[in-house]
C-alpha positions in Angstrom: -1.7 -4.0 32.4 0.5 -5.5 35.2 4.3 -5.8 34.5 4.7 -9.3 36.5 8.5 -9.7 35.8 11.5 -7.7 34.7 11.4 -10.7 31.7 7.8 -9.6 31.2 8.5 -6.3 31.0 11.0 -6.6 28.2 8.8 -9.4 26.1 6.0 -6.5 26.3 8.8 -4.0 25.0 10.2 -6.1 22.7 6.1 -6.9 21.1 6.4 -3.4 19.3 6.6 -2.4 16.1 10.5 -0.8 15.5 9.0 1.4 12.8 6.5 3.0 15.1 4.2 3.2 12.0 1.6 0.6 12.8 -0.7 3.4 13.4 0.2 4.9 10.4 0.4 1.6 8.2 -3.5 0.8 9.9 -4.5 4.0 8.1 -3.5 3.9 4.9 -4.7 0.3 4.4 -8.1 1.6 6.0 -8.0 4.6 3.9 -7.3 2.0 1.0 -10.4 -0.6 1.7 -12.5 2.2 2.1 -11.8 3.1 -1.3 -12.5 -0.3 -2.9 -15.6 -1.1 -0.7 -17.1 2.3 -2.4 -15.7 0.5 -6.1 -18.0 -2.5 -5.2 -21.1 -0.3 -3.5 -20.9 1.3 -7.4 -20.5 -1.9 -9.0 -23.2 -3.0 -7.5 -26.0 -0.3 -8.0 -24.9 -0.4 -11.9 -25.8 -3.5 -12.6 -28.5 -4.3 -10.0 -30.5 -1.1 -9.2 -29.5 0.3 -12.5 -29.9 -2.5 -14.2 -26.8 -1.4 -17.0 -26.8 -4.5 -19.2 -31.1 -4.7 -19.3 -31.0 -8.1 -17.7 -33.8 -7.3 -15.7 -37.3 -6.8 -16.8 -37.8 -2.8 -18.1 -39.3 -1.0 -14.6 -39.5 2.4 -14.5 -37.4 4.2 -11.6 -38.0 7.6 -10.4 -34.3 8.8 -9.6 -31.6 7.3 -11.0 -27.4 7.4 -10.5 -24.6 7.4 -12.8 -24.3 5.6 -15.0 -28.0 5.4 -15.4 -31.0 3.2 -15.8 -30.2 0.5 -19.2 -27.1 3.1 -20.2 -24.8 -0.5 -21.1 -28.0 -2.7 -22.8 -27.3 -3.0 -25.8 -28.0 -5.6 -28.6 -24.4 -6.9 -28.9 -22.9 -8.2 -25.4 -19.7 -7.2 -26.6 -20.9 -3.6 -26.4 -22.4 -3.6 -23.1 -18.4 -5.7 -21.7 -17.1 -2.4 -23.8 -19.2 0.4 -22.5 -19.0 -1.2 -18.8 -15.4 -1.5 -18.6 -14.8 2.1 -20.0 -16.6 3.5 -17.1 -15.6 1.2 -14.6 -11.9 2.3 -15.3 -13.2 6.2 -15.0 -14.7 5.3 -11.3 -11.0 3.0 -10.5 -9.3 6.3 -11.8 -11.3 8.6 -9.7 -11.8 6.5 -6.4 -8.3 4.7 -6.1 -5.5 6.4 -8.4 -7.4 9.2 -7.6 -6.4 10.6 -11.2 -7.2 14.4 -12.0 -9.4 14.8 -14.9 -8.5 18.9 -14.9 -4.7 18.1 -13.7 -1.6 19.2 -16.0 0.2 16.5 -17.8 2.4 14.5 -15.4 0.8 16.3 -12.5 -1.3 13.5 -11.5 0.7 11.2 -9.6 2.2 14.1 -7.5 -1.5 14.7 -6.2 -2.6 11.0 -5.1 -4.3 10.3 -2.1 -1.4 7.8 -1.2 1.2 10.8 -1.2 0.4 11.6 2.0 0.6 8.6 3.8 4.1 7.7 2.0 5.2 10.9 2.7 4.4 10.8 6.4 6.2 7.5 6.8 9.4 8.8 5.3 9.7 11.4 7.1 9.0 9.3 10.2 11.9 7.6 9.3 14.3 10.3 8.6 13.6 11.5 12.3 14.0 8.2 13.5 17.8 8.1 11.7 18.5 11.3 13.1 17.4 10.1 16.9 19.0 6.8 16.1 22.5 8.4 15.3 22.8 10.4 17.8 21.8 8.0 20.6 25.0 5.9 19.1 27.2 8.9 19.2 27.2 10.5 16.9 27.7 14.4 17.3 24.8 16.3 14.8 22.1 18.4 15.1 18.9 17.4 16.0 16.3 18.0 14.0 15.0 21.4 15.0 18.3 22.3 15.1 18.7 21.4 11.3 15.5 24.3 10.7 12.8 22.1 11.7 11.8 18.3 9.9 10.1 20.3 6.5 13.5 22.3 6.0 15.3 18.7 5.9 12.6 17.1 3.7 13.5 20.0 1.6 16.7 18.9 0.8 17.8 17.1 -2.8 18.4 13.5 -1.8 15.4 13.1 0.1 12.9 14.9 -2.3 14.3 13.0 -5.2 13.6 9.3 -3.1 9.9 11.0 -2.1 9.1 11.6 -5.9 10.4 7.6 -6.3 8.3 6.3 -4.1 5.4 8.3 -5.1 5.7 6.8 -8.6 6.5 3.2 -7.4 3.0 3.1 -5.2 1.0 4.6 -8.1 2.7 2.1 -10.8 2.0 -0.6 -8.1 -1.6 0.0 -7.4 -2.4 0.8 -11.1 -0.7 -3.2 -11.8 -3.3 -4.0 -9.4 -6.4 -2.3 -10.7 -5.6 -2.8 -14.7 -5.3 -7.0 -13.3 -8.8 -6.5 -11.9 -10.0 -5.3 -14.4 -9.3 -7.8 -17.1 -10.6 -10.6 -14.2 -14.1 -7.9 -14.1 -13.9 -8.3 -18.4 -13.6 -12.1 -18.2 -16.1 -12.8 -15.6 -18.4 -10.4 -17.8 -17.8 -12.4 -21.0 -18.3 -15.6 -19.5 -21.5 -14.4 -17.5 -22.5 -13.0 -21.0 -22.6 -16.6 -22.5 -23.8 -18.2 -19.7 -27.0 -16.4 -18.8 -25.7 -15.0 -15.6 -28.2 -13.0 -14.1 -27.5 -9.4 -12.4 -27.8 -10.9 -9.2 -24.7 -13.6 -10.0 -23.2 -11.7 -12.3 -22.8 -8.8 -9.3 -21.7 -11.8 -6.8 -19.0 -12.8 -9.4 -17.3 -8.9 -9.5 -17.4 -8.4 -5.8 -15.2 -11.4 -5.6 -13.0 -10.9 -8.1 -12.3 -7.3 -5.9 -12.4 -8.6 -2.3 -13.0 -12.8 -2.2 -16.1 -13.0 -0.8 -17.6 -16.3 -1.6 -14.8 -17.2 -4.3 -14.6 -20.4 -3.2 -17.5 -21.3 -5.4 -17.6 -18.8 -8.0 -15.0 -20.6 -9.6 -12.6 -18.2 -9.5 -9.4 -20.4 -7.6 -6.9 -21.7 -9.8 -5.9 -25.3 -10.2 -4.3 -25.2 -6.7 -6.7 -23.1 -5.0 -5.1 -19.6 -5.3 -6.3 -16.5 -5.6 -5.8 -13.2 -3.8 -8.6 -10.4 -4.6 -7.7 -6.8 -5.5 -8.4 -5.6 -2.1 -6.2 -7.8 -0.4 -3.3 -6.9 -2.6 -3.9 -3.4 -2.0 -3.9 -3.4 1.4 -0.5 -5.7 1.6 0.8 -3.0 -1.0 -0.2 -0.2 1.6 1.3 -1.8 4.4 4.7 -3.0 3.0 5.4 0.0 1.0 5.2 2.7 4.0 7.8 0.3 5.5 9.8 0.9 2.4 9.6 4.5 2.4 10.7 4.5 6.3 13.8 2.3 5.8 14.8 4.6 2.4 14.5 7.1 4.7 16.3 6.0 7.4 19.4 5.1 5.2 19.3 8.4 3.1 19.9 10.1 6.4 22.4 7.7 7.5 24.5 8.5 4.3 23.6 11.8 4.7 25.6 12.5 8.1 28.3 9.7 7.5 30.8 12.0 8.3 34.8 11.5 7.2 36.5 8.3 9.6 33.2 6.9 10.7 31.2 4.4 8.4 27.9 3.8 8.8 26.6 0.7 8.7 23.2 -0.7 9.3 22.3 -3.5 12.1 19.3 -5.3 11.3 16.1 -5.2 13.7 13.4 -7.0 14.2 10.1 -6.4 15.8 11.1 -9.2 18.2 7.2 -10.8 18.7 5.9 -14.2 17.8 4.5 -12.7 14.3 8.6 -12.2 13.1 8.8 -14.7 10.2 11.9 -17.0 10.2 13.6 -15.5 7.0 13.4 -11.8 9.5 14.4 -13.4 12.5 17.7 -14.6 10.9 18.7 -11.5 10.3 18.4 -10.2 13.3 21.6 -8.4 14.7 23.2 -9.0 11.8 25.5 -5.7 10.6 25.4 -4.6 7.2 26.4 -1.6 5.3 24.3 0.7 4.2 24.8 -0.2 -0.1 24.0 -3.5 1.3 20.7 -3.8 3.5 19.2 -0.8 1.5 17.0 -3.1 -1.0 16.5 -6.2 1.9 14.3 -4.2 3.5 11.1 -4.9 3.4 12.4 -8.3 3.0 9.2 -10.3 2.2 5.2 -8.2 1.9 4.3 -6.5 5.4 7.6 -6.9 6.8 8.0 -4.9 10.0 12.2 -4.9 10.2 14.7 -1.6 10.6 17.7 -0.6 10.0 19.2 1.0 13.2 23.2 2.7 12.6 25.9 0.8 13.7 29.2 2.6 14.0 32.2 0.7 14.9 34.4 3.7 15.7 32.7 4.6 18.9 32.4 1.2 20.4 35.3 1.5 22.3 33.8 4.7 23.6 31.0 2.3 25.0 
């Protein structure tokens, strides 16, 4: 790329992410599509390889998948909704909560897939705080000086905001999935009554999960709304690993805010032409810390940071 200008040069700077976790936040929406596309590749082989509720006419197949050839067709379509459902939620708890059938009681959570990824983006951002206070001045240890970035995970006050967030994301996503779900019931019920065959009935569950072809399934509100599963999920990815970097960053700002010098928090922006209006107000604006720890992520997918602002050592500027 060629740097035309010293204007240039500094929109180019400026069109970066302050988080430094879009690579991060890529992956663990990735990471969560992949996981719903395998929902709907599942979905899909029930009812029309499998042929679950017997809408089909009886063939015989040679090798067959869970949950088998005809397992849901039963004489009452309220059974086949019932029996469907059940094992739908065992494939949403297994693929995407990524629940532990052989887990001990409240041990589940602790070991979802998401963990990592929430994990990784706090403790990006308690690096970052550290970096961030020292470039303004203030005199602390680095990080390896500290016993390396595990030892200061390690500490109270940041586990205890880890095993929050944990919770939050699981509680988050499971809201999600338990709303798909009764969607998946009522499209079954209606398809039920209407006739719907597996082919339809299968188009009518994939959009309910990820939108494709809504539009005229019928599945929009009065005004034309309706966000899919997957979509949710992946805005839920992205905006929460922001959430767990800001928490981050002002745990460790409270952490080091030594007697004499208050820390306060100066908002940031990622300073491109994607930086909504309600973000760009904010920037440079100072805060302290009680105060711009819940604003950020200010709206879904917000990009923003808090960087430390200490009045004390301006005049040393």
């Amino acid at each position: 790329m060629v740097i035309n200008s010293v204007q240039t040069y500094i929109d180019v700077q400026n069109r970066v992410d302050p988080t430094r976790t879009t690579a991060l936040r890529n992956a663990f929406a990735g990471a969560m599509n992949k996981r719903f596309l395998e929902l709907l590749v599942v979905i899909k082989r029930a009812i029309v390889t499998e042929d679950v509720f017997g809408l089909k006419s009886p063939i015989h197949i040679l090798q067959m998948t869970t949950p088998g050839e005809r397992a849901f067709a039963f004489t009452r379509s309220s059974a086949k909704i019932e029996a469907f459902m059940r094992w739908l939620q065992e494939q949403v708890d297994r693929g995407l909560l990524d629940i532990r059938v052989y887990e001990q009681i409240g041990a589940s959570i602790e070991s979802s897939w998401m963990n990592l990824y929430i994990y990784d983006s706090y403790k990006r951002g308690v690096i970052r705080a550290r970096y961030e206070m020292r470039k303004a001045g203030m005199q602390i240890p680095t990080i390896d000086e500290s016993g390396g970035i595990e030892m200061v995970m390690a500490t109270p006050f940041h586990m205890d905001r880890v095993g929050v967030l944990f919770t939050r994301v699981f509680t988050e996503l499971k809201g999600i999935t338990d709303q798909m779900s009764s969607l998946i019931s009522k499209i079954l019920s209606q398809g039920m009554i209407d006739g719907d065959g597996a082919a339809l009935l299968t188009r009518k569950l994939i959009a309910a999960i990820n939108g494709a072809g809504v539009g005229d399934l019928g599945l929009t509100d009065s005004l034309g709304r309706f966000m899919p599963a997957t979509r949710r999920a992946t805005i839920l990815a992205r905006t929460e690993l922001i959430r767990a970097h800001h928490l981050a960053t002002i745990q460790e700002y409270r952490n080091w805010a030594v007697e004499g010098i208050k820390v306060q928090g100066e908002w940031k922006t990622a300073g491109d032409e994607r930086v909504c209006t309600a973000c760009e107000s904010m920037e440079g604006r100072i805060f302290t810390l009680a105060e711009i720890e819940p604003l950020i992520p200010l709206h879904p997918q917000c990009r923003c940071i808090a960087l430390p602002y200490i009045k004390e050592l301006e005049k040393y500027k």
